[in-house]
BAVOTI-90496 format. One line per field, with one value per residue (C-alpha): residue number from 1; residue in one letter; x, y, z. Coordinates in nm, 4 decimals, decimal comma. Layout:
N
resi = [NUM / ...] .
resn = [a / ...] .
px = [X / ...] .
py = [Y / ...] .
pz = [Z / ...] .
! end
This chain:
274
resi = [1 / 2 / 3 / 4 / 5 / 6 / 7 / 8 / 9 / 10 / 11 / 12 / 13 / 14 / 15 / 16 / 17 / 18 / 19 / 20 / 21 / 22 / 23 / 24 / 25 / 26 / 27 / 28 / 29 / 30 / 31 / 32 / 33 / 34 / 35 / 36 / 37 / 38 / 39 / 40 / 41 / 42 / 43 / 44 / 45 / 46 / 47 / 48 / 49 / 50 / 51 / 52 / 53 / 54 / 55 / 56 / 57 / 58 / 59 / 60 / 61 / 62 / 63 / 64 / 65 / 66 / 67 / 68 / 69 / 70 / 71 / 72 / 73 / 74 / 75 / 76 / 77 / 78 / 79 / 80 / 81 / 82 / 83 / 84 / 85 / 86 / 87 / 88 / 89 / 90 / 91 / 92 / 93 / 94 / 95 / 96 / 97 / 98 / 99 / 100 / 101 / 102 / 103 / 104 / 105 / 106 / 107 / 108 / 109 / 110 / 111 / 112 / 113 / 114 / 115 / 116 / 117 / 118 / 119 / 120 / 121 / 122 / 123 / 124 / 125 / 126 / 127 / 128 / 129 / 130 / 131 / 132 / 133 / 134 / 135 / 136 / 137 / 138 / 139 / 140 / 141 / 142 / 143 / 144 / 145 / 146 / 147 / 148 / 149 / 150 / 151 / 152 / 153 / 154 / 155 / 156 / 157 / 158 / 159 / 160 / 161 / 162 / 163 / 164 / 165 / 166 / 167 / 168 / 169 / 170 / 171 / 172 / 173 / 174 / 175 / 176 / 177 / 178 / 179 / 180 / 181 / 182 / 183 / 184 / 185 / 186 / 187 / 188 / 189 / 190 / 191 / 192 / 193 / 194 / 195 / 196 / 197 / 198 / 199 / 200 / 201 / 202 / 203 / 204 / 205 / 206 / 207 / 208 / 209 / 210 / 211 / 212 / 213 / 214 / 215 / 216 / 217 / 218 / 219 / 220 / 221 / 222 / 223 / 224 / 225 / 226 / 227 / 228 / 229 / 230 / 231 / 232 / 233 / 234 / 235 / 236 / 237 / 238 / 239 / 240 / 241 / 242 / 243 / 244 / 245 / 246 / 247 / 248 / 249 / 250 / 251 / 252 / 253 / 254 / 255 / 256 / 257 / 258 / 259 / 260 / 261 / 262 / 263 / 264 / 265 / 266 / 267 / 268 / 269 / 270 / 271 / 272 / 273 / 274] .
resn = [x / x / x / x / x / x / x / x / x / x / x / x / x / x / x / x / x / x / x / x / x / x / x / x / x / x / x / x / x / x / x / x / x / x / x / x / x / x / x / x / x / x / x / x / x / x / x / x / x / x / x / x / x / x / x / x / x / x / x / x / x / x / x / x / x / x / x / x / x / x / x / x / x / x / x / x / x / x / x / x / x / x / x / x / x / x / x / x / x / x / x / x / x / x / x / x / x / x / x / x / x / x / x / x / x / x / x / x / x / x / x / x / x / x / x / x / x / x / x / x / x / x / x / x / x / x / x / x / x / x / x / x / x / x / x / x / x / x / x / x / x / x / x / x / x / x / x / x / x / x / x / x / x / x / x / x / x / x / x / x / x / x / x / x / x / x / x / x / x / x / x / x / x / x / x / x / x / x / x / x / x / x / x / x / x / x / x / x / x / x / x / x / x / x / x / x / x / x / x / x / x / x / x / x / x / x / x / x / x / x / x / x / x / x / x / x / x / x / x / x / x / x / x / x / x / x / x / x / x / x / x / x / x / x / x / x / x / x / x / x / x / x / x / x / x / x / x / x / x / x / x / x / x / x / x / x / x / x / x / x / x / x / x / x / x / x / x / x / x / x / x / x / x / x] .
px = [1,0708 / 1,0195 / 0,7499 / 0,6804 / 0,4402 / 0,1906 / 0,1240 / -0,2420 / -0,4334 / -0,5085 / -0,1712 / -0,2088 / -0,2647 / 0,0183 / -0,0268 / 0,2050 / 0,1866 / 0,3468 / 0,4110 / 0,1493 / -0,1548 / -0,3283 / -0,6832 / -0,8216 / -1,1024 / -1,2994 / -1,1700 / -1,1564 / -1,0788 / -1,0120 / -1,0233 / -0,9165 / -0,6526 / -0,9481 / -1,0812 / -0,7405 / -0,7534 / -0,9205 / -0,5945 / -0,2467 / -0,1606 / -0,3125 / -0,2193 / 0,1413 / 0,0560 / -0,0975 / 0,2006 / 0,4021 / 0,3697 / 0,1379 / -0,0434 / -0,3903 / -0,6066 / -0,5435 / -0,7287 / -0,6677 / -0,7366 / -0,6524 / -0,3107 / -0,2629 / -0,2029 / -0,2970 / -0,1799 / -0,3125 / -0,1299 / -0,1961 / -0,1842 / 0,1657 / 0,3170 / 0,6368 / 0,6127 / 0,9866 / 0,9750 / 0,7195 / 0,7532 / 1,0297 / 0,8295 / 0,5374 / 0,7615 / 0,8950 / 0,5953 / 0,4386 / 0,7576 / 0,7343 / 0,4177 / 0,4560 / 0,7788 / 0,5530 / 0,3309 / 0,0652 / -0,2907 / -0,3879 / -0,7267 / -0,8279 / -1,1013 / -1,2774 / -1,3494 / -1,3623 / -1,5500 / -1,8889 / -2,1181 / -2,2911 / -2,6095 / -2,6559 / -2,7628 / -2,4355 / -2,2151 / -2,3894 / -2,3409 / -1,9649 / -1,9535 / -2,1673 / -1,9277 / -1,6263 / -1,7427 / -1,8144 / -1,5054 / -1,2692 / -1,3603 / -1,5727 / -1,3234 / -1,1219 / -1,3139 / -1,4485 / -1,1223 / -1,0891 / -1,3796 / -1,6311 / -1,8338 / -1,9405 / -2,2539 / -2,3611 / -2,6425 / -2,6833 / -2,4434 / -2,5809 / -2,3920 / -2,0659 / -2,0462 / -2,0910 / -2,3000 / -2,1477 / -2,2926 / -1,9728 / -1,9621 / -1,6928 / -1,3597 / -1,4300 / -1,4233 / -1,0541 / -1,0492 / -1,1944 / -0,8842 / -0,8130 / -1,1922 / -1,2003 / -0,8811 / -1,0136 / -1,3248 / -1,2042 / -0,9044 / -1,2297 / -1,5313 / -1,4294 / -1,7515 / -1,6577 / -1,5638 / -1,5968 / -1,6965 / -1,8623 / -2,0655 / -2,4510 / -2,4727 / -2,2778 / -2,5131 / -2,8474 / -2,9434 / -2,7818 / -2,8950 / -2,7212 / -2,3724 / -2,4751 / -2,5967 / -2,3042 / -2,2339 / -2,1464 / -1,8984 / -1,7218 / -1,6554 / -1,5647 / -1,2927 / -1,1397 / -1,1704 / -0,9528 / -0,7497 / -0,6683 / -0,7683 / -0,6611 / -0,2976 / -0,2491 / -0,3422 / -0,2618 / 0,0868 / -0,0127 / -0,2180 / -0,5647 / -0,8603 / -1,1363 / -1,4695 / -1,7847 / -2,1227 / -2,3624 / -2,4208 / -2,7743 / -2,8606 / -2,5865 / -2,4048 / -2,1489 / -2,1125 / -1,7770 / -1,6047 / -1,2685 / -1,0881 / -0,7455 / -0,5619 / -0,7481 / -1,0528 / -0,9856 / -0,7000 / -0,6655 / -0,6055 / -0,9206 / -1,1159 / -0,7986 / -0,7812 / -1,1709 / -1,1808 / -0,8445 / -0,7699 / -1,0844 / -1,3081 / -1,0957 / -1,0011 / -1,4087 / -1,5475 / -1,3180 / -1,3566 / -1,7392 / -1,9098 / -2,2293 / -2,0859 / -2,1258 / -2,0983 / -1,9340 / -1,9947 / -1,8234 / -2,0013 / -1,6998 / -1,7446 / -1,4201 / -1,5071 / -1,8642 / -2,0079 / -2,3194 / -2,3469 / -2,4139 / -2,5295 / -2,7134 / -2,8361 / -3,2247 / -3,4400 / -3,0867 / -3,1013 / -3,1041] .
py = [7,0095 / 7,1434 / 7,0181 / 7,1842 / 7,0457 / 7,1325 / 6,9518 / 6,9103 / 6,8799 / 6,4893 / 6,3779 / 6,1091 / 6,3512 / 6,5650 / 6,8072 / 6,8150 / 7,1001 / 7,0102 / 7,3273 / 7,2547 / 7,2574 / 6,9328 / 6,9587 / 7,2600 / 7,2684 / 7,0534 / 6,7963 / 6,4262 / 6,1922 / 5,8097 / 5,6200 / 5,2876 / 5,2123 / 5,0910 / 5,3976 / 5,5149 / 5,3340 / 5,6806 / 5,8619 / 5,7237 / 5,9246 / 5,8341 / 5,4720 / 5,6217 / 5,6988 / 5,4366 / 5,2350 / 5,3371 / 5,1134 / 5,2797 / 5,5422 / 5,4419 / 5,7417 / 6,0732 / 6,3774 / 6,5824 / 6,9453 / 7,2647 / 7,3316 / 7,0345 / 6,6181 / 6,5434 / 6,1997 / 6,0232 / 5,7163 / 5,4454 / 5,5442 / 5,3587 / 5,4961 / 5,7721 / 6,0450 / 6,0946 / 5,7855 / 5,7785 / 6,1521 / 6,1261 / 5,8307 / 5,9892 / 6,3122 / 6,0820 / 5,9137 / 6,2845 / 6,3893 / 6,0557 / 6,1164 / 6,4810 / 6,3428 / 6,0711 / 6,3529 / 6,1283 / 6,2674 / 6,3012 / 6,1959 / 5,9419 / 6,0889 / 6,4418 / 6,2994 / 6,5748 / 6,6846 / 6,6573 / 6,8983 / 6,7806 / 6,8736 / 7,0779 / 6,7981 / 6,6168 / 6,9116 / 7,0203 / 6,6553 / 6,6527 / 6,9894 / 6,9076 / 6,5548 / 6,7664 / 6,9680 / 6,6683 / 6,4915 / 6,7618 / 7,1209 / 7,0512 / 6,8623 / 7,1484 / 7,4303 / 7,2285 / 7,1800 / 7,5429 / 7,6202 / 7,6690 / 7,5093 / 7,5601 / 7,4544 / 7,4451 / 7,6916 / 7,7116 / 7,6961 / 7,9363 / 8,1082 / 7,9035 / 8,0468 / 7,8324 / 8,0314 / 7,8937 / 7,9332 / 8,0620 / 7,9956 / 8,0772 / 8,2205 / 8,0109 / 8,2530 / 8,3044 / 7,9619 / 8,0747 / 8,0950 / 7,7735 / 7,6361 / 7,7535 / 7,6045 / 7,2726 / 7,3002 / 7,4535 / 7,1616 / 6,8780 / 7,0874 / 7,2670 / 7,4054 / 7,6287 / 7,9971 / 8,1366 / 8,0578 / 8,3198 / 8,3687 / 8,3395 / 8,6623 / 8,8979 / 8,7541 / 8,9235 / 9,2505 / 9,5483 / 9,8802 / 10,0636 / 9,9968 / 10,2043 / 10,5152 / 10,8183 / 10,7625 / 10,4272 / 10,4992 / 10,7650 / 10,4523 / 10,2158 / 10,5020 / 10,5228 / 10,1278 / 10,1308 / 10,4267 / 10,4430 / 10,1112 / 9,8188 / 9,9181 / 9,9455 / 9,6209 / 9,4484 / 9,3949 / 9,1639 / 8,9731 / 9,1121 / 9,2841 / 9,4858 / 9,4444 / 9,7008 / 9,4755 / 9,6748 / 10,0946 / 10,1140 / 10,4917 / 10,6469 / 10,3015 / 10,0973 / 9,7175 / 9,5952 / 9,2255 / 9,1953 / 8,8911 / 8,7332 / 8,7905 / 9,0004 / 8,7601 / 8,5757 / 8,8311 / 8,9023 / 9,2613 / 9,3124 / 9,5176 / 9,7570 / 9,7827 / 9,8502 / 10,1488 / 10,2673 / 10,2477 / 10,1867 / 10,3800 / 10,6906 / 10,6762 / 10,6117 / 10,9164 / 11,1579 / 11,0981 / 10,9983 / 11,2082 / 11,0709 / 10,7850 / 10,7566 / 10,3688 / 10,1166 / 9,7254 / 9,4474 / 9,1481 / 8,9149 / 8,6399 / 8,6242 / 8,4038 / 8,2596 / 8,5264 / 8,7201 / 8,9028 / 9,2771 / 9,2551 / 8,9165 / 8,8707 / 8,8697 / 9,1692 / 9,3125 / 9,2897 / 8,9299] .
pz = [-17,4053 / -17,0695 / -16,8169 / -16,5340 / -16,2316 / -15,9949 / -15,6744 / -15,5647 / -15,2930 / -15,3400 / -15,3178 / -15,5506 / -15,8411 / -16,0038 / -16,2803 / -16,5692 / -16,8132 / -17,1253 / -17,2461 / -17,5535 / -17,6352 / -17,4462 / -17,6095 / -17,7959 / -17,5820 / -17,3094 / -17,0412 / -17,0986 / -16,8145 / -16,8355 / -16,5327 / -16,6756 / -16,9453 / -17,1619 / -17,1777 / -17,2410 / -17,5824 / -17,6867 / -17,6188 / -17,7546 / -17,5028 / -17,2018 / -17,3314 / -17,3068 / -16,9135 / -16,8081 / -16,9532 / -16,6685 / -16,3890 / -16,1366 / -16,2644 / -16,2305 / -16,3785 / -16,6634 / -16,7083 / -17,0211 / -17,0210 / -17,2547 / -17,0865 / -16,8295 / -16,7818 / -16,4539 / -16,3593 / -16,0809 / -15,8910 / -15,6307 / -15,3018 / -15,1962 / -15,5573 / -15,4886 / -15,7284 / -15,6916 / -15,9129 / -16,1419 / -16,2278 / -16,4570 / -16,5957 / -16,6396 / -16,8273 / -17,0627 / -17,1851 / -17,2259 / -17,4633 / -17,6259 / -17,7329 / -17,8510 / -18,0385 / -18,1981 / -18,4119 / -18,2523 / -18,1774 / -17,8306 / -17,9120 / -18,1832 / -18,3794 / -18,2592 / -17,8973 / -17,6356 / -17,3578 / -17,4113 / -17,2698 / -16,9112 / -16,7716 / -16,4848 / -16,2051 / -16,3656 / -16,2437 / -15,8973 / -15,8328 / -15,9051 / -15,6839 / -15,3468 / -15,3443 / -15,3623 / -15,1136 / -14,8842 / -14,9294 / -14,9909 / -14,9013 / -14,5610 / -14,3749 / -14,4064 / -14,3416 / -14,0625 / -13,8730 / -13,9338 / -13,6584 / -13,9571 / -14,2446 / -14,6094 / -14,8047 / -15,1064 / -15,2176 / -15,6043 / -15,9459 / -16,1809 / -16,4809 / -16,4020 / -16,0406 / -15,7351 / -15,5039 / -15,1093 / -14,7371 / -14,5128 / -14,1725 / -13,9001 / -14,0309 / -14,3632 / -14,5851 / -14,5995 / -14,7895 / -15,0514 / -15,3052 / -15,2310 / -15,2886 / -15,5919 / -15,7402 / -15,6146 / -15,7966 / -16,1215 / -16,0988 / -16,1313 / -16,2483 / -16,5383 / -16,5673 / -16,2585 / -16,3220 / -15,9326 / -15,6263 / -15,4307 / -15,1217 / -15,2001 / -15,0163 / -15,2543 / -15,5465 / -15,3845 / -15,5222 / -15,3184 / -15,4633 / -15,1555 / -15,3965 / -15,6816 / -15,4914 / -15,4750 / -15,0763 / -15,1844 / -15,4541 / -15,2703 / -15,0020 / -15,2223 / -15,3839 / -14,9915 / -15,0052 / -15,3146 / -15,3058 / -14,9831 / -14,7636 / -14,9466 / -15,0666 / -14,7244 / -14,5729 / -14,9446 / -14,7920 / -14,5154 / -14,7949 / -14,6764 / -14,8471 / -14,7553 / -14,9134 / -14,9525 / -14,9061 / -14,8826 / -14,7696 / -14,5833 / -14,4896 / -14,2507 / -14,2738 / -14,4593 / -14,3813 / -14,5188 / -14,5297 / -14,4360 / -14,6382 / -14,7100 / -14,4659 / -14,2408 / -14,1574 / -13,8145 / -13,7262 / -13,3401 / -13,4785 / -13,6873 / -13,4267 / -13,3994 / -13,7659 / -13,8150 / -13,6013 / -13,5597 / -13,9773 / -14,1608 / -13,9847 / -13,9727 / -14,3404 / -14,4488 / -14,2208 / -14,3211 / -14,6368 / -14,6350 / -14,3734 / -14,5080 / -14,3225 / -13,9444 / -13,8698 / -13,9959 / -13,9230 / -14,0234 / -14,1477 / -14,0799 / -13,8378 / -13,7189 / -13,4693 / -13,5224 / -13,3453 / -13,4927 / -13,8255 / -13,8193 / -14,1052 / -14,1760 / -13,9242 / -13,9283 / -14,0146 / -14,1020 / -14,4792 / -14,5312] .
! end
């Protein structure tokens, strides 16, 4: 049996993926071992000497230890009580427990801590911030502020790691009705964007984003590695530019909504479409 593992951000938790099938569906997460005594095999965790918490998922055992615990040591530990079990033919869960289903203050709750204690700090010491606007259809709709929007990858790991209610994470801005996208000007840019644009700067991990086309002009985003690059205004109207008005002569400005260094927004900013 192999295990393979996956380091977090908390470094008290480690995820362990068995392989197998955990659950068939849902998360379950015992914070005590008497609420282990649902699971012979978070029983078989919390048996080894410092692991203080398990959370069960489809795919994934994440194990969680006290704070002066080494995983050097108590990962083998913790690898051989997960074979043990699946060499047991034991269930994981005694009866048809699972996940049960959570209402929605339940998991905006669980999301706005996260973002407190997890997701702020970071974007914060970044030069920006991040707050919470809505969670609708499984997406968590965010405020981005600063050069924060480069951490969004890494956002929505966290919350899909504890919230597994969480499909995306997305800038509340993207979710408000643009009709601009679906007229023809629009399309042709967003063929340049793909054709053309983004398998250029792909290779230095960026991406470049339509938002919105307005008239005469198209207001882009540029993400991944591109947001907060000293080189951005060089690229916007030495590459991007070019490439969109040749193509698009419809076209004849471009603005980017990026605020690569919490200057204003082009494009948000007010009586400029929201």
């Amino acid at each position: 049996m192999f295990i393979q593992t996956e380091a977090l951000p908390d470094p008290d938790s480690l995820v362990f993926f068995p392989g197998k099938t955990v659950l068939d569906s849902g998360r379950v997460e015992f914070a005590t071992i008497q609420e282990g005594g649902e699971s012979p095999l978070a029983l078989r965790l919390f048996a080894v000497d410092g692991v203080t918490g398990v959370i069960l998922e489809t795919e994934s055992i994440t194990a969680a230890k006290e704070s002066d615990g080494d995983w050097q040591l108590l990962k083998p530990l913790v690898m051989s009580a997960i074979m043990e079990h699946y060499e047991s033919g034991d269930p994981v869960l005694n009866g048809e427990l699972v996940g049960e289903a959570r209402d929605e203050e339940e998991i905006i709750a669980q999301i706005k801590e996260l973002l407190e204690e997890r997701i702020r700090p970071v974007a914060q010491d970044s030069g920006g911030d991040v707050q919470f606007k809505d969670f609708k259809d499984g997406a968590v709709h965010l405020e981005f502020t600063g050069p924060t929007y480069g951490l969004i990858d890494g956002i929505i790991h966290v919350l899909q790691h504890y919230v597994p209610e969480v499909k995306t994470a997305l800038d509340y801005r993207d979710g408000l009705p643009k009709p601009g996208l679906e007229t023809p000007t629009a399309l042709a840019v967003q063929k340049v964007l793909d054709e053309r644009v983004n398998p250029a700067v792909s290779g230095h991990g960026g991406h470049i984003a339509l938002i919105d086309v307005k008239d005469d002009t198209a207001f882009i985003r540029l993400e991944g590695g591109c947001q907060g690059c000293g080189m951005a205004s060089v690229t916007l109207k030495q590459g991007i530019e070019v490439e969109i008005k040749d193509a698009v002569p419809a076209i004849t400005t471009i603005l980017d909504t990026t605020d690569h260094a919490g200057g204003d927004n082009p494009y948000y900013a007010p009586g400029k479409g929201g």
